[in-house]
C-alpha positions, 0 to 999 in steps of 0.5 A: 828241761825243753819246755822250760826252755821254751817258757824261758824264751817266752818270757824273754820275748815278752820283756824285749819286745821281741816276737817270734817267728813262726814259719812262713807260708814256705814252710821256710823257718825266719830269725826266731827273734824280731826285736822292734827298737823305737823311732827317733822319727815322729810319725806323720799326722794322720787324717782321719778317715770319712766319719772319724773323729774331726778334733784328732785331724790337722787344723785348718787355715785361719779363714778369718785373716783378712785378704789383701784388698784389691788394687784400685784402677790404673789413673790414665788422666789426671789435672795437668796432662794435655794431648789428643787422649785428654781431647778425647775424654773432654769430647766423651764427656760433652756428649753426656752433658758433664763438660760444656767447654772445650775440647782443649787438650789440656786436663783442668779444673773444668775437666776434674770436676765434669769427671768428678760428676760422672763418677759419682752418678755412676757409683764410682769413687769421686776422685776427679782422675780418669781411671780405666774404670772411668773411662771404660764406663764412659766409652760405653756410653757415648760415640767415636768423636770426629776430628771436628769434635775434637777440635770443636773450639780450635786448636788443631795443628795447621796444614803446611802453608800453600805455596802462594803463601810464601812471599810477601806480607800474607793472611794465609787461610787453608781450609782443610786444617781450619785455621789462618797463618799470618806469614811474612816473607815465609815466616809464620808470625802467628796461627788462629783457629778458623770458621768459614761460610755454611753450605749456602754461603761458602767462603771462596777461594782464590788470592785476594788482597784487604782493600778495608779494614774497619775496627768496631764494623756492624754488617747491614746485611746480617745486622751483626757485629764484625769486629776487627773486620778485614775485608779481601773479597766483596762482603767477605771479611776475616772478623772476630766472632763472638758466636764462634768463640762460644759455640765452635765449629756448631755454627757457622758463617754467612761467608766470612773467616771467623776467628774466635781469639779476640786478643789474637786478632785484635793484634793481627788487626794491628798488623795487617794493611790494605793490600795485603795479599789473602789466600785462601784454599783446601 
């Protein structure tokens, strides 16, 4: 009977999955029914081991998804913005030839178009706006412009005027900034950009007065035209210059105070009388 009782359990175990437990290595007897009850927990993927079956491992990410394309670069200038930043770029731009106007300060069709030209020949998107790109390949290429290129064709802020400057009817002229005030009684009525004399023929310095004005003037000396010329020492003169209107300060005068605004000076013309008292100083 005992081993039909053995085989019953046998038997039993082989149909509720259960096993028996023989004794462990203690020789300590374990519960003689093991039943194992199936998961309601899926069992994790498995990866295979080196050299396995690749079909049964986990898929691997789409590597044909197209990534997200690269932000283009910052735009730092574009038409319409104006400042010492903008002069900057027009400076570096002469200097590679693209731009032969200016500095103005002011980013217009010219400045576009010059910067429209540098891209292209470089490789770079013809957009027309300075973007970081741009202006880093730019940088590279050309030199720290000096205040004078800056303000190669005028425009740079006055000096505060000379204390002789502030009574009376005056063509304040100052040196360091490079322009002349037309002042009134200590009111500054108007401001142009100015040129002076070369290394061997300096403008001088000092308070003079106009003694002559001569609209449509021809030097005998240098046989140039003078227009709008306001004499105030010997053959020194404030005049309209043609030469400074196209060059800038690239040139030079042979001693008078050139000025490049026709219009401006033809209206200080209007203005200004003999005797009117000239300043001119650092």
């Amino acid at each position: 009977m005992g081993r039909a009782f053995v085989a019953g359990l046998a038997v039993l175990a082989a149909l509720t999955g259960c096993t028996v437990q023989t004794p462990d290595g203690e020789g300590k007897r374990r519960s003689p029914v093991h039943i194992e009850l199936p998961s309601d927990t899926p069992a994790p993927d498995r990866t295979p081991a080196r050299g396995g079956d690749a079909s049964s491992a986990a898929p691997a990410p789409d590597d044909d998804k197209p990534s997200a394309a690269p932000a283009p670069p910052r735009v730092l200038w574009s038409r319409g913005d104006t400042g010492r930043d903008v002069r900057e770029l027009q400076a570096r731009l002469r200097q590679v030839a693209w731009l032969f106007e200016g500095p103005t300060g002011t980013y217009g069709e010219q400045t576009e178009r010059a910067v429209s030209g540098f891209q292209g020949k470089r490789g770079l998107p013809r957009t027309g706006k300075t973007d970081a790109v741009t202006w880093q390949r730019l940088v590279r290429m050309t030199r720290e412009p000096g205040r004078w290129d800056l303000y190669l064709m005028g425009g740079q802020q006055a000096d505060p005027p000379d204390a002789r400057c502030r009574s009376g009817r005056v063509l304040c002229i100052d040196k360091t900034s490079r322009t002349l005030r037309w002042m009134i009684d200590g009111r500054t009525v108007s401001t142009m950009a100015v040129r002076f004399g070369s290394q061997g023929t300096p403008t001088r310095e000092g308070v003079f007065s106009v003694y002559w004005k001569s609209r449509d003037h021809v030097s005998t000396l240098y046989d140039s035209p003078m227009p709008y010329a306001m004499f105030f020492s010997g053959g020194q003169a404030v005049h309209f210059s043609a030469d400074f209107a196209a060059r800038g300060y690239a040139g030079g005068s042979h001693g008078c105070v050139n000025v490049r605004d026709e219009q401006a000076i033809a209206e200080l013309f209007a203005q200004v009388r003999n005797g009117d008292k000239v300043v001119v100083s650092w």
